[in-house]
C-alpha positions in Angstrom: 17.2 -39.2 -56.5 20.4 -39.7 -54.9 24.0 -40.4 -56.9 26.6 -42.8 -55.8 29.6 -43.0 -57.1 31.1 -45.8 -57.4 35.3 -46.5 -57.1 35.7 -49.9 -59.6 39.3 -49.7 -58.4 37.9 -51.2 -55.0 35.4 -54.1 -54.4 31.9 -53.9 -53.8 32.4 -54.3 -49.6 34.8 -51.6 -49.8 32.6 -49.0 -51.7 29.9 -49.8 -49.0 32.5 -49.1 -46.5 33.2 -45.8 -47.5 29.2 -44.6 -48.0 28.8 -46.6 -44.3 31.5 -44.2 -42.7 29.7 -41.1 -44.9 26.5 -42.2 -43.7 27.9 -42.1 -40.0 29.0 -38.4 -40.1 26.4 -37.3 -41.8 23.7 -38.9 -39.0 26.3 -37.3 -36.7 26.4 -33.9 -37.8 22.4 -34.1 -38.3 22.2 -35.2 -34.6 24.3 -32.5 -33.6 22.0 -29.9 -35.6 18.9 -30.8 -34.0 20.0 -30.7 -30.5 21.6 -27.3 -31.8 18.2 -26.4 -32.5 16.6 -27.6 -29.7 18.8 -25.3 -27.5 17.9 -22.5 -29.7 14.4 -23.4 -29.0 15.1 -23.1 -25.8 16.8 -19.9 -25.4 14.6 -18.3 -27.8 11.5 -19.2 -25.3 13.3 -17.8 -22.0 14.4 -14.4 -23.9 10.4 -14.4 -24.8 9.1 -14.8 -21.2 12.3 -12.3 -20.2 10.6 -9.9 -22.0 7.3 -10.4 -21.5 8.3 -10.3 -17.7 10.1 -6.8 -18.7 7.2 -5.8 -20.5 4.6 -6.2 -17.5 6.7 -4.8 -14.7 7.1 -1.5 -17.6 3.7 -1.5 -17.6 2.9 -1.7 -14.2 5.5 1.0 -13.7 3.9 3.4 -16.0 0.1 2.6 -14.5 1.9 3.5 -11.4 3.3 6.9 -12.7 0.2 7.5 -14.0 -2.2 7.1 -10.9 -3.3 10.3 -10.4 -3.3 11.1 -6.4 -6.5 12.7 -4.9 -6.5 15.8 -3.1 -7.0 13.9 0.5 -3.8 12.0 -0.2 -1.9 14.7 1.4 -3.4 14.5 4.8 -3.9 11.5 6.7 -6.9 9.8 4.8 -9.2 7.0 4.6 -12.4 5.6 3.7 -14.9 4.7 6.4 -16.4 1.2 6.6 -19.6 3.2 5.7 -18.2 4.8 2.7 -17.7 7.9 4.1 -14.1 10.0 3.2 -12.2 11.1 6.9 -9.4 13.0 6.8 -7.0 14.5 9.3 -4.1 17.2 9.5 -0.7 16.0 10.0 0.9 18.7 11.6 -0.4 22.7 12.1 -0.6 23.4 8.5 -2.6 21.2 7.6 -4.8 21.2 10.7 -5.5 24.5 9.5 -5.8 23.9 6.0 -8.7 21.2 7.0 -10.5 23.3 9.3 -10.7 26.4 7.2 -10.6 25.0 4.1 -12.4 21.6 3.8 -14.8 21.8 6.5 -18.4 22.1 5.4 -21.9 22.3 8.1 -22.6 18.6 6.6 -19.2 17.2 8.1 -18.1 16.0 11.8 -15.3 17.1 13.7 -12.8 15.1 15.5 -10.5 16.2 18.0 -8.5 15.1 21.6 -7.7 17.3 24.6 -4.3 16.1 24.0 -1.5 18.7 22.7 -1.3 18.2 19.2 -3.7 16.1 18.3 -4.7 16.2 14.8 -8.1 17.9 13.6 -10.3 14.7 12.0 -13.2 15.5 9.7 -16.1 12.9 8.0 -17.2 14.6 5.0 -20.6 14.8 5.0 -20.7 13.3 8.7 -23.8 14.2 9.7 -25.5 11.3 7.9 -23.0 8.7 9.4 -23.9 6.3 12.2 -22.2 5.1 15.2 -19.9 2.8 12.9 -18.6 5.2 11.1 -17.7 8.1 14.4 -16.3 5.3 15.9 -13.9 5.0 12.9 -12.8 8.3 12.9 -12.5 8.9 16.8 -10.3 6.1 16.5 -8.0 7.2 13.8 -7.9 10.6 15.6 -6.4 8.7 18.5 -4.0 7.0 16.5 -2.3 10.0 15.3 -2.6 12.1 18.5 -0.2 11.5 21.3 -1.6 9.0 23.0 0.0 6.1 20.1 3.3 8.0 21.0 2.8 7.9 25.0 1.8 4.1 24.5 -1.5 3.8 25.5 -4.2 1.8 24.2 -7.4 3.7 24.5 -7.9 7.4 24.3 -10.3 9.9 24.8 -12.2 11.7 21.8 -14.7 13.6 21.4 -16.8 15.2 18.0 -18.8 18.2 17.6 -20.4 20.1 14.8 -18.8 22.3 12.3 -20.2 25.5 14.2 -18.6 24.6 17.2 -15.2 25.2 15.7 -13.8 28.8 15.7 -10.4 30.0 15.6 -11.6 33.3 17.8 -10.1 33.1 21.0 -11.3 34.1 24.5 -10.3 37.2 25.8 -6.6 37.8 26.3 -5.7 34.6 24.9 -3.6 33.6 21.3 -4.5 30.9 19.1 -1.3 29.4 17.3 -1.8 27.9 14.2 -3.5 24.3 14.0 -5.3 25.1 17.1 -9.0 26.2 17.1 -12.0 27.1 20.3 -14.1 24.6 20.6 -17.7 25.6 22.0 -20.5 24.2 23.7 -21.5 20.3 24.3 -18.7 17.8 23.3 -19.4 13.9 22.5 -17.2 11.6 23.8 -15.9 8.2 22.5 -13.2 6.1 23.8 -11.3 4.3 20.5 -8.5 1.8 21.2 -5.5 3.0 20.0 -4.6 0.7 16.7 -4.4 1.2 13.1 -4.6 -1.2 9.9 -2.8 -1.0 6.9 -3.2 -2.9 3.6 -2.9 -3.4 0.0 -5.4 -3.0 -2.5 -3.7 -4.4 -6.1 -0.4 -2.2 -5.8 -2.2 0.7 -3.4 -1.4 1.4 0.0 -4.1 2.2 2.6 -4.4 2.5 6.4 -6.9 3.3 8.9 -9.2 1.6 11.7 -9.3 -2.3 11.0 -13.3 -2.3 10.6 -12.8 -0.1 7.7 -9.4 -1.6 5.9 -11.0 -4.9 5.9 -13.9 -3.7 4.2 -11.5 -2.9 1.2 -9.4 -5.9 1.3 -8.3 -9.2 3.1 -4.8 -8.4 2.8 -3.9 -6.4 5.7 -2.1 -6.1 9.0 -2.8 -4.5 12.1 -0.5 -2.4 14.0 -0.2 -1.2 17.5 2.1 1.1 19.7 4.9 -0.6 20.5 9.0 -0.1 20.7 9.9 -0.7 16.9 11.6 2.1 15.0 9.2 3.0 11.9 12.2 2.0 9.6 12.5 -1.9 10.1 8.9 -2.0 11.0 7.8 -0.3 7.6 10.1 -3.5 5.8 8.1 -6.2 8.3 4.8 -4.5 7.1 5.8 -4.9 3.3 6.9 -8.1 3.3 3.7 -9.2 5.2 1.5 -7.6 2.7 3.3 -8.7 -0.5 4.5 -5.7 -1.6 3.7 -2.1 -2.0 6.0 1.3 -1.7 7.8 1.5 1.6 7.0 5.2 1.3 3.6 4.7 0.9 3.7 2.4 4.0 5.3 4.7 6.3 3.1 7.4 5.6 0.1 5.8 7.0 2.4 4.9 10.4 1.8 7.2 13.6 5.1 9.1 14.8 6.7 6.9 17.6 7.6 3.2 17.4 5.1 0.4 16.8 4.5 -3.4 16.4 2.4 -5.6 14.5 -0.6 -6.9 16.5 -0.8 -11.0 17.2 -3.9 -12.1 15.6 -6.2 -13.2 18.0 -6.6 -17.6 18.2 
């Protein structure tokens, strides 16, 4: 129940008047109040997907803090196509860290007559077929100097874990990394190339038959002229993401180039 109140010094067209010119303001100000709230509305919703968009990319920072890395992750590393784990030293160190630490009479060996060439192993090698040797001679190849030098096959060859020794002939010193190698050696001849790709928010590299085993989101690389610094950003963008540090420690020392996928 509304009251009016009613002026009986004016006439009847003039009381209207006034509630007319009342009722206009008031529709006014009620106009202005919804569309108030209806901008409200829609700030409120953007500061909501803001922070749900905060929120996720927290998360997803944490999850990333909290990925625990494997031991291989220090050495160059990846899965076979087979589902066998390879790894390989970087440098002396860790050539010799592999070799005397990690190597077992299950595994396979990986080398190159090439001066520092990295020491490859396939954990529990023996039972591996061809698919799986031609994986690792080739990632043995990409991290020797041959990727460096520019070629695009190299020469490897495997052997057994008693094959390996770090007693040297006669007269002769063996600097760290290095190690004898006796009797028969196998011999494969791996083009020199190397995938890398993204796995959700993970990193990986190694031989193409392997990578795309993982995932579909990958790029192939070969030696080539680009510094490892713009060619690590090319790599990211291509993939969609992932750690430029993650990136670059999958790439070969010496400059490289994305491979043009084949029509």
């Amino acid at each position: 129940m509304v009251d009016i109140e009613i002026d009986l010094q004016k006439s009847v067209e003039q009381n209207a008047g006034i509630y007319f010119e009342r009722a206009k303001k008031y529709k006014k100000k009620a106009e202005g109040t919804l569309k108030a709230l209806e901008e409200s509305k829609k700030k409120l919703a953007q500061l909501q997907k803001e922070e749900h968009t905060f929120v996720a990319e927290e998360e997803k920072k944490l999850l990333k803090k909290e990925r625990k890395k494997e031991w291989y992750e220090k050495f160059h590393w990846f899965i076979s196509s087979e589902g066998f784990l390879c790894i390989g030293g970087k440098d002396s160190t860790t050539n010799e860290i592999i070799i005397k630490k990690h190597l077992e009479k299950d595994d396979i060996v990986f080398h190159t007559d090439m001066a520092g060439s990295p020491f490859f192993i396939v954990k529990n090698g023996q039972k591996a077929t061809e698919i799986t040797l031609q994986e690792a001679a080739q990632a043995t190849a990409v991290y020797s100097k041959a990727w460096k030098a520019g070629h695009t096959i190299a020469d490897v060859f495997y052997v057994n874990p008693e094959q390996v020794s770090k007693e040297a002939k006669s007269g002769e010193f063996m600097v760290k990394g290095s190690f004898m190698i006796r009797g028969k050696t196998n011999y494969l001849h791996p083009a020199v190339e190397l995938a890398i790709g993204k796995v959700e928010d993970q990193i990986i590299g190694g031989p193409q038959s392997a990578i795309q085993k993982q995932t579909a989101t990958y790029v192939v690389i070969v030696p080539g002229e680009e510094a490892k610094g713009p060619l690590t950003k090319k790599i990211k963008h291509k993939l969609g993401g992932g750690e430029l540090n993650d990136i670059m420690n999958f790439l070969p020392a010496g400059g490289g180039q994305m491979k043009k996928k084949e029509r």
